[in-house]
TORLUM-169246 format. One record per residue (C-alpha): x, y, z. Coordinates in steps of 0.05 Angstrom, whole numbers, plus 32768, in hexadecimal, padded with zeros to 4 digits. Last residue first. Layout:
c1 X c2 Y c3 Z
...
This chain:
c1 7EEC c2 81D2 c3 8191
c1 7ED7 c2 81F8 c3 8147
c1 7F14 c2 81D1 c3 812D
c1 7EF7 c2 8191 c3 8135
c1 7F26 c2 8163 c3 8117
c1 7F13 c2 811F c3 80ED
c1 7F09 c2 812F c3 80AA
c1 7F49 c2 8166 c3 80BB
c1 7F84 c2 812D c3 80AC
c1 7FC1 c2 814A c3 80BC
c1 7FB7 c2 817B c3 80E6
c1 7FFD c2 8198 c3 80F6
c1 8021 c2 81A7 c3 8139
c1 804C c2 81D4 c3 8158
c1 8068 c2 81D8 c3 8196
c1 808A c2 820A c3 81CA
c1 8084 c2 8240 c3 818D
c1 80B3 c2 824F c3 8164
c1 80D8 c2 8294 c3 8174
c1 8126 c2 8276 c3 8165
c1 811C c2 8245 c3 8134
c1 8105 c2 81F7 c3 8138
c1 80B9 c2 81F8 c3 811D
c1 80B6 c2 8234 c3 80EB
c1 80F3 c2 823B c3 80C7
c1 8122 c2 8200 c3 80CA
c1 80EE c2 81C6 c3 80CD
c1 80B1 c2 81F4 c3 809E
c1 80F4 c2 81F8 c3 806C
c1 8106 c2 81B3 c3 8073
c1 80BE c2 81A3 c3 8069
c1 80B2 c2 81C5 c3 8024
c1 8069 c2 81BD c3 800C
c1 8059 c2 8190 c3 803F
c1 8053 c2 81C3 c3 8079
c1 8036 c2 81FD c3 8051
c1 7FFF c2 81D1 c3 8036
c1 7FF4 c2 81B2 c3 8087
c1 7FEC c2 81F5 c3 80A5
c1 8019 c2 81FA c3 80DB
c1 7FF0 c2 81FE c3 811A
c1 800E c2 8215 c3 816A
c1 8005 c2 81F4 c3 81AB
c1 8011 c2 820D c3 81E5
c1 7FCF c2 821A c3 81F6
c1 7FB9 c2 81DA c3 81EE
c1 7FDE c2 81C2 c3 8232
c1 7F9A c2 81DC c3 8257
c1 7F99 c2 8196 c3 8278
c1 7F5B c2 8165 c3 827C
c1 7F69 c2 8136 c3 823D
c1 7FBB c2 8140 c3 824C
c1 7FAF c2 8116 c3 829C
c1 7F84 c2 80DF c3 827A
c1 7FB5 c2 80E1 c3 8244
c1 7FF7 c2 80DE c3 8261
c1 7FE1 c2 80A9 c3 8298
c1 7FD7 c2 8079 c3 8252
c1 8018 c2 808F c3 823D
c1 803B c2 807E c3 8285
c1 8014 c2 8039 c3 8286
c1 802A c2 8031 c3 8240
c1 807B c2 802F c3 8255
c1 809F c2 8075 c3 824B
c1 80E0 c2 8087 c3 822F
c1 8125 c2 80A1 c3 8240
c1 8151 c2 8092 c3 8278
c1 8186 c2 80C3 c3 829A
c1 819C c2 80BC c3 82E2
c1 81D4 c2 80E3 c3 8304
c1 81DD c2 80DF c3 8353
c1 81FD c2 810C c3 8375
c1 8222 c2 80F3 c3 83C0
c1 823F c2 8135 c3 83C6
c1 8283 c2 8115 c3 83D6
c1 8284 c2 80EA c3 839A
c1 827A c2 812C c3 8360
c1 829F c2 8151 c3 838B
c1 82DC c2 8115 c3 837B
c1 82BF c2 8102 c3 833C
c1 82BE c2 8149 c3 8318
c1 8281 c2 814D c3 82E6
c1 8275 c2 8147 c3 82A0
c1 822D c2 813C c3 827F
c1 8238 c2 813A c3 822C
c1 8208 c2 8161 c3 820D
c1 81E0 c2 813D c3 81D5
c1 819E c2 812B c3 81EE
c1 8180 c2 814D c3 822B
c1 8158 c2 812C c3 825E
c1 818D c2 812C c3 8295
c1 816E c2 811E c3 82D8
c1 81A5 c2 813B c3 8318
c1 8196 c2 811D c3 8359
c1 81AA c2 8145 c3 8395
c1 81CF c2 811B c3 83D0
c1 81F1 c2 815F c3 83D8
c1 81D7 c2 819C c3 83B4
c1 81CE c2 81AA c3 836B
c1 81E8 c2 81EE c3 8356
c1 8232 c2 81DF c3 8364
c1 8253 c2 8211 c3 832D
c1 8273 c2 81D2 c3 8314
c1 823C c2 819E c3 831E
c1 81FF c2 81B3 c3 830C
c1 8210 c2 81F3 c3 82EC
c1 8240 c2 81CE c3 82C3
c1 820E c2 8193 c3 82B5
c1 81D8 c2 81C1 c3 8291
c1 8206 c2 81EF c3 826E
c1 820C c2 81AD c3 8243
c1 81D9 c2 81BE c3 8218
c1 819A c2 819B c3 8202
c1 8170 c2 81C8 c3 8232
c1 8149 c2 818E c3 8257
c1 817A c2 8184 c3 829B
c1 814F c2 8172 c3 82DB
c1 8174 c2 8188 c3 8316
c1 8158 c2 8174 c3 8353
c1 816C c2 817D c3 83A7
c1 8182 c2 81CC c3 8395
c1 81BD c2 81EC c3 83B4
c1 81AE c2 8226 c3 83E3
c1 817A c2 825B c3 83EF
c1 8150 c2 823D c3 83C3
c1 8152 c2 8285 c3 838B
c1 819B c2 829E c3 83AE
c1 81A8 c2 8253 c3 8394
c1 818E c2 825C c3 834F
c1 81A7 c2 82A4 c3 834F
c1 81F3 c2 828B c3 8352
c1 81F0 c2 825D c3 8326
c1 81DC c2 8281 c3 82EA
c1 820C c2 82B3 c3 82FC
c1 8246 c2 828D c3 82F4
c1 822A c2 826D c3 82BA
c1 822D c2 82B7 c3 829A
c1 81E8 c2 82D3 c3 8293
c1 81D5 c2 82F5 c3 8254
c1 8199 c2 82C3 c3 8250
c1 818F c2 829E c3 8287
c1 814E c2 82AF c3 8295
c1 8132 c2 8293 c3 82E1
c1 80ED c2 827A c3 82EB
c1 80C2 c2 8269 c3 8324
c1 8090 c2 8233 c3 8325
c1 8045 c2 8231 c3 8333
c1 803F c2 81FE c3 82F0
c1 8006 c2 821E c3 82CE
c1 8015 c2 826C c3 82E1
c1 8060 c2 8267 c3 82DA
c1 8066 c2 8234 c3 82A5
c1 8030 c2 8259 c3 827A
c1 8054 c2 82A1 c3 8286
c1 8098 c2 827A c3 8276
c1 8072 c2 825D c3 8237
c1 8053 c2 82AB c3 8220
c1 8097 c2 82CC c3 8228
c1 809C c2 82FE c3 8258
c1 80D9 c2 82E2 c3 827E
c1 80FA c2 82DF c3 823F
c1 8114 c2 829E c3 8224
c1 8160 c2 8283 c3 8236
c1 8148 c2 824E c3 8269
c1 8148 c2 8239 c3 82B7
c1 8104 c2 8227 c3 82E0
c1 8104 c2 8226 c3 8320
c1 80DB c2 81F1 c3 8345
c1 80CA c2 81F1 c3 8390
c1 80A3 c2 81B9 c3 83AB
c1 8063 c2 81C2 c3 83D9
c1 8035 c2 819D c3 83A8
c1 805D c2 8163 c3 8399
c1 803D c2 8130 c3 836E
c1 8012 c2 8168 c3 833A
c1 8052 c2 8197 c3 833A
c1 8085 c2 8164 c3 832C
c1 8057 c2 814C c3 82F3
c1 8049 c2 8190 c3 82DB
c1 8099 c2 81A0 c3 82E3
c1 80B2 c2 815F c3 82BF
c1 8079 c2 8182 c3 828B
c1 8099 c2 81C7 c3 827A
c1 80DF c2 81A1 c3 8274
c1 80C8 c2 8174 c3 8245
c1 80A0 c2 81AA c3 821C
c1 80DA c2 81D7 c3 8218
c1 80FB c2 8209 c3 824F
c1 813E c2 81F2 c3 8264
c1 815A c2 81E5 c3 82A6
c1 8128 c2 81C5 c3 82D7
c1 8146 c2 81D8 c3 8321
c1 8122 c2 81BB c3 8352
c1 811F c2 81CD c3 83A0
c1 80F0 c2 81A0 c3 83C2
c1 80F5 c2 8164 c3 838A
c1 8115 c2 8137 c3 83B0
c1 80FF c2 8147 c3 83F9
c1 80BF c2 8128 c3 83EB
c1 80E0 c2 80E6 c3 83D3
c1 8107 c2 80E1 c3 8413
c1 80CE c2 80F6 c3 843B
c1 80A7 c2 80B7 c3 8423
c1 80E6 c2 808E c3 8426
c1 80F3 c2 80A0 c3 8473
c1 80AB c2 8089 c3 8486
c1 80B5 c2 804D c3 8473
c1 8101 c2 8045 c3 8481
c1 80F1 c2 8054 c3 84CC
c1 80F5 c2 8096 c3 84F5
c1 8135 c2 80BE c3 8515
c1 8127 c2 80F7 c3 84EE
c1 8172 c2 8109 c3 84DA
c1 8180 c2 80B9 c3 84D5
c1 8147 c2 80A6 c3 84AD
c1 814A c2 80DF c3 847F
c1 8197 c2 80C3 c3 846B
c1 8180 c2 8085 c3 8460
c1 8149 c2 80A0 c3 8432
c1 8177 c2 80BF c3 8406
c1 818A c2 809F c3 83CC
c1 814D c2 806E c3 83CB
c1 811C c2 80A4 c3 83D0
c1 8137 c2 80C9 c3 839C
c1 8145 c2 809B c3 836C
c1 80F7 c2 8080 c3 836A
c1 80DD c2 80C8 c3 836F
c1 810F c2 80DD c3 8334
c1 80FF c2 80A0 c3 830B
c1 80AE c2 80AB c3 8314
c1 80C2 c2 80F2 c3 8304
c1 80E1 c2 80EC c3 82C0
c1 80A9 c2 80AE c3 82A9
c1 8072 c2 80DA c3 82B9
c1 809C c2 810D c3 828B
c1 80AA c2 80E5 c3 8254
c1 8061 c2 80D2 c3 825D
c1 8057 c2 811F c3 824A
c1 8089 c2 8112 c3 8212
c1 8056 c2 80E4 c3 81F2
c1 801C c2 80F6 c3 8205
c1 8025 c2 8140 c3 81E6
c1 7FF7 c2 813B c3 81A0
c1 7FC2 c2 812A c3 81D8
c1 7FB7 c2 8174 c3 81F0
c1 7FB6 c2 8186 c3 81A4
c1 7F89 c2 8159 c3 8194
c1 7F55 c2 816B c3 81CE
c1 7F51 c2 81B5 c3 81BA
c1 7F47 c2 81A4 c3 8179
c1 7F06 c2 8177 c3 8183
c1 7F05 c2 8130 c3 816A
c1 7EDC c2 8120 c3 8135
c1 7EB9 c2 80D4 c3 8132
c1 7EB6 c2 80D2 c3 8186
c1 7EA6 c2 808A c3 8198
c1 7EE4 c2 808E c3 81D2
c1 7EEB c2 80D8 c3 81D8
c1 7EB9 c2 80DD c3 8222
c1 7ED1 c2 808F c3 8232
c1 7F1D c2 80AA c3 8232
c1 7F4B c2 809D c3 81F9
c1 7F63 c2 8050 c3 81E0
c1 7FA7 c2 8046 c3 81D5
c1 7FBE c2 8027 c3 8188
c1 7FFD c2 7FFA c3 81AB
c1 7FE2 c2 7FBC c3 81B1
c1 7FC0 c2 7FC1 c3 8165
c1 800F c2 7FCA c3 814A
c1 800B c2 8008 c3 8121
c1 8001 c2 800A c3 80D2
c1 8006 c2 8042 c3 80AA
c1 7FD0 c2 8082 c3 8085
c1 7FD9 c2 80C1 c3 806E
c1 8020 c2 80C9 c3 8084
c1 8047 c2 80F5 c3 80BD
c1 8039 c2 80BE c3 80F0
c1 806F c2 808E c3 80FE
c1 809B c2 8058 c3 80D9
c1 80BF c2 8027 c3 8103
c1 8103 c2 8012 c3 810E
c1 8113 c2 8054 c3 8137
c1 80F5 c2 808D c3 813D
c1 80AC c2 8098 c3 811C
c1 808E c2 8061 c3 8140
c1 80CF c2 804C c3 816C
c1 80EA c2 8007 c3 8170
c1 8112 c2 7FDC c3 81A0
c1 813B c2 7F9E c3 81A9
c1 8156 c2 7F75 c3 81EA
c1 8190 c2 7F52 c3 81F8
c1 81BF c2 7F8C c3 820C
c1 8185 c2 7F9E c3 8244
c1 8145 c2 7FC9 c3 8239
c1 8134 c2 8003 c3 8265
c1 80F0 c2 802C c3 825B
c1 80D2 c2 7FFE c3 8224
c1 80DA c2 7FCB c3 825B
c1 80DD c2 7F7E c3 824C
c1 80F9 c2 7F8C c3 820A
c1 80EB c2 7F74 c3 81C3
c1 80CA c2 7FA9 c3 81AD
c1 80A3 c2 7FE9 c3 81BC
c1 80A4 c2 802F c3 81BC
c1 806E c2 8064 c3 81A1
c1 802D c2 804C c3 81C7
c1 8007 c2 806B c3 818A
c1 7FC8 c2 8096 c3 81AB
c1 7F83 c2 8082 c3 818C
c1 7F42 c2 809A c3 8167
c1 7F10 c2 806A c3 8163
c1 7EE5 c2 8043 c3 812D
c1 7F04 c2 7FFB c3 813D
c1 7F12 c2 7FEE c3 80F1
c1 7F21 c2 8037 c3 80E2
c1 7F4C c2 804B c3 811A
c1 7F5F c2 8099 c3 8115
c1 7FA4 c2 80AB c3 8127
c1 7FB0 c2 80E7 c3 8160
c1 7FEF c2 8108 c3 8167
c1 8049 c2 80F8 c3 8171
c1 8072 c2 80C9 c3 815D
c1 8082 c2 80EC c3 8114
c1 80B5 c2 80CF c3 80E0
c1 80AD c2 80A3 c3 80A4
c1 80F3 c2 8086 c3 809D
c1 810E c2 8077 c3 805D
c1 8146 c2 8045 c3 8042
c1 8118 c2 8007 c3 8057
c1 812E c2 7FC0 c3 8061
c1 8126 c2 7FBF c3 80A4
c1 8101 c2 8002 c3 80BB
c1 8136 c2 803A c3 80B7
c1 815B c2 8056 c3 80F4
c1 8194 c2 8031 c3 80F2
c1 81AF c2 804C c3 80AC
c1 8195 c2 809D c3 80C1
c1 81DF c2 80B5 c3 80C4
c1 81E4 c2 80D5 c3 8080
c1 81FB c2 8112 c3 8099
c1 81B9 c2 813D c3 8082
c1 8190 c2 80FD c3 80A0
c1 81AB c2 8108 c3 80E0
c1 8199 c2 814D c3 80DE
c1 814C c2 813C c3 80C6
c1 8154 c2 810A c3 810F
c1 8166 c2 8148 c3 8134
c1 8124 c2 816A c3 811D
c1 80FB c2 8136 c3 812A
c1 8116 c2 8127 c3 8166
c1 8105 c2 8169 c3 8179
c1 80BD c2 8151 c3 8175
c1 8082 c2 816C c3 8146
c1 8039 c2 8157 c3 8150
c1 800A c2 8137 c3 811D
c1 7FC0 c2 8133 c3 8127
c1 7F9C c2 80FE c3 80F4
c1 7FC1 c2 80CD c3 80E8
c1 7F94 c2 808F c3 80CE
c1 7FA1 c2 804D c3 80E3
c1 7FA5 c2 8009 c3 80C7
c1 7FBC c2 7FD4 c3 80F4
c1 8002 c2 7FB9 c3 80F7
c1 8010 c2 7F73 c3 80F6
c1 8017 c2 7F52 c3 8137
c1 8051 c2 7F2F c3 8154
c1 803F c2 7F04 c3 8195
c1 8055 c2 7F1A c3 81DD
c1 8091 c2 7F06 c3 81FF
c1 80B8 c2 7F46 c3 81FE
c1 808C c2 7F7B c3 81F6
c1 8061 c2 7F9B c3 81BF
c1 8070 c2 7F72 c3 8184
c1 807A c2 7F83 c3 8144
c1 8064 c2 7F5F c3 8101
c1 8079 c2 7F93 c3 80C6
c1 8047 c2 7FB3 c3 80A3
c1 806C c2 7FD6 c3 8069
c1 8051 c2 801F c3 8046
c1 806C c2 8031 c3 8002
c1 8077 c2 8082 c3 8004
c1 8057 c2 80BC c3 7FDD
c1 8077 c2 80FB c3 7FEF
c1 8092 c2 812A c3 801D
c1 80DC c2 812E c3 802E
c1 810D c2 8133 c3 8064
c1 8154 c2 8127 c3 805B
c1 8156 c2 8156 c3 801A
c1 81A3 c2 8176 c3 800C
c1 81D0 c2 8141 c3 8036
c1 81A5 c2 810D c3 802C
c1 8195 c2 80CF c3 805E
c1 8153 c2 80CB c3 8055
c1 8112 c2 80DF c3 807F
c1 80C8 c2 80D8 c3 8072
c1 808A c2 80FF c3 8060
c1 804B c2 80EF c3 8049
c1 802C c2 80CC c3 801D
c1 8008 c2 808E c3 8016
c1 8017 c2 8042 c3 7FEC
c1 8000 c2 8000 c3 8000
C-alpha cells in the first residue's frame, strides 16, 4: 500500500521530504514475551513536532540515519507524536510509541531490542495513513471514546502524551532515587524508622528544585513535581525573557519561580539560584541541551549535598570532579522513555489540563510544501513557539472546540 507523507533520508541537501511512500507492516511485538502482531490500519490525524525530529533531519544531513530505518527500508517516516483515527474499531487512539523486545520499554538490558514509531525501527505518523501494533493503539477516556470528530482543544492537549509520560516517568525516577539515597540519613537526624524515613526522604527531594531549561520537558517535570509535592520549591532556569508568554504560563500554571539567564555569566547564574533557596538545591533537573547544565551543578556547586542531579538533555556531555563530586554524595541518573502505564496516566491527566495553550498550528499546505524550510524557519528558530503542531487530517478535527 502506497500514502504520502513525509519521511527522512540520509542526504546532505534534502534529509526530509514529502511525498508518496510504500508503506510495510512489519509483525512487532509489544514486550518481550508476547506474540508479533501485524500492524493495524490507522489514520493520523493530529501531528505534533518533537526536537527529535529536528535532530534526527540533522542526522539525516550527515548521512547518519543507517540504524534508524525500518529493516530493509532506506527511509524513515518520522513523527511520534498526535491523535490517529481507528477505522476498524471506530475510535481515535494514542500510539504507545516504544516497544520491542524488552522486558521494560524504560530500561532494556544488552540482550534486548527496541523500536520507536517515528524514531527508531519503525515508521511514525507524518503520513496519510500506516500500521501500528493493535496493543499499542491506546484508548481515550469514556467522554472521547465513540467521538467521530474530536475537538481541537482536546488534540492538541493529547499531541503532548508522549513527553508528558517522559515526565511521569522523570519524577517517578527522582522520587524512587531520592528516597533511597537519602532516607538513612533522615532516619538518623529524626530518630524515626525506615518507613517513615522514606516518605520524608522522597519529600525532601524535590523541596528546592532547580529545572534548567525552559521547553516542553522541562515545563512538565515541573507540573508533575508540582501536582506530587505541593509545598516544593521549583525554580526555573532558561535564556527566554521573563515576560515571555511560556515563562508567564510556567509561573502561573506550575506556581514556580523563574530565573533568566540570559546575559548572565555562569558565575552569576549560580549565585542567584542559591541566594533564590537560600543554599544549594536538593534537585537539578537538566532539559536545556547544553552542557551549562552540569557546570552549574557541579562546578559552581548549585546542587547541594546528597542532591540528585536528572539529566534529560541529549548531546551535552555531563562532567564533574570525582573527589567533590564523592564527598557530596550526588547522585546522577538519566533514563529516557515511558512504559504504557505512564502514557495512559499522560492522558487522563493531558484530557483535563489547559496545556492547549501552548500549542501553536502550521497550516498543513505550508508545512508539506517545503518541510526543511517550515523545520529551520518556523518550528526550531529562535521566537517559535513552545510547540507546534499540524492537523493532518481535518475530517476528523473540530476546530470550532
Amino acid at each position: 500500500m502506497k500514502a504520502f507523507g513525509t519521511y527522512f533520508v540520509n542526504d546532505k541537501d534534502k534529509p526530509l521530504r514529502y511525498g508518496e511512500i510504500n508503506l510495510i507492516n512489519p509483525r512487532r511485538e509489544r514486550l518481550r514475551g508476547e506474540e508479533k502482531l501485524e500492524g493495524k490500519e490507522a489514520v493520523p490525524v493530529f501531528c505534533g513536532f518533537c526536537g527529535t525530529d529536528f535532530a534526527l533531519m540533522k542526522m539525516g544531513e550527515n548521512g547518519e540515519l543507517d540504524a534508524k530505518f525500518p529493516e530493509g527500508e532506506k527511509r524513515l517516516i518520522n513523527g511520534h507524536e498526535g491523535v490517529v483515527w481507528v477505522p476498524s474499531e471506530k475510535r481515535f487512539a494514542i500510539v504507545l510509541i516504544r516497544g520491542g523486545d524488552s522486558y521494560d520499554p524504560t530500561r532494556f538490558t544488552e540482550d534486548e531490542t527496541y523500536f520507536e514509531y517515528g524514531c527508531d525501527k519503525a515508521d511514525g505518523l507524518f503520513c496519510d495513513k500506516n500500521y501500528f501494533n493493535p496493543d499499542m493503539l491506546l484508548h481515550l477516556p469514556s467522554e472521547y471514546e465513540s467521538a467521530d470528530r474530536l475537538p481541537l482543544s482536546v488534540a492538541k492537549k493529547l499531541v503532548f502524551s508522549d513527553p508528558y509520560a517522559c515526565a511521569i516517568f522523570q519524577h517517578e525516577r527522582m522520587s524512587d532515587i531520592g528516597e533511597a539515597q537519602n532516607f538513612r540519613v533522615v532516619m538518623a537526624r529524626e530518630k524515626c524508622d525506615e518507613k517513615v524515613a522514606r516518605i520524608i526522604a522522597k519529600e525532601e527531594t524535590f523541596s528546592k528544585t532547580v529545572i534548567y531549561g525552559l521547553g516542553t520537558t522541562g515545563l512538565f517535570i515541573g507540573d508533575q513535581i508540582r501536582r506530587n509535592h505541593p509545598k516544593a520549591k521549583i525554580l526555573f532556569v532558561a535564556r527566554s525573557s521573563a515576560e515571555s508568554d511560556k515563562v508567564r504560563f510556567a509561573k502561573e500554571n506550575i506556581k514556580a519561580d523563574y530565573l533568566s539567564a540570559s546575559g548572565l555569566e555562569e558565575s552569576e547564574i549560580a549565585a542567584k539560584i542559591k541566594e533564590y533557596f537560600g543554599s544549594p538545591c536538593s534537585a537539578f533537573v537538566g532539559t536545556s541541551g547544553n552542557a551549562v547544565e552540569c557546570r552549574i551543578a557541579f562546578e559552581h556547586e548549585v546542587l547541594g549535598c546528597n542532591g540528585i542531579y536528572d539529566s534529560f538533555s541529549l548531546g551535552p556531555k555531563v562532567e564533574f570532579d570525582s573527589m567533590p563530586f564523592g564527598f557530596k554524595n550526588h547522585v546522577i541518573l538519566s533514563s529516557i522513555n515511558f512504559t504504557q502505564k505512564h502514557m495512559e496516566e499522560a492522558i487522563r491527566i493531558l484530557c483535563s489540563s489547559n496545556f492547549d495553550e501552548v500549542v501553536e498550528l502550521i497550516d498543513k499546505d505550508e508545512f508539506i510544501s517545503d518541510p526543511i524550510d517550515a523545520y529551520n524557519n518556523k518550528i526550531y528558530c529562535k521566537g517559535a513557539p513552545l510547540k507546534t503542531a499540524v492537523i493532518w487530517n481535518k475530517k476528523y478535527i473540530d476546530e470550532e472546540k
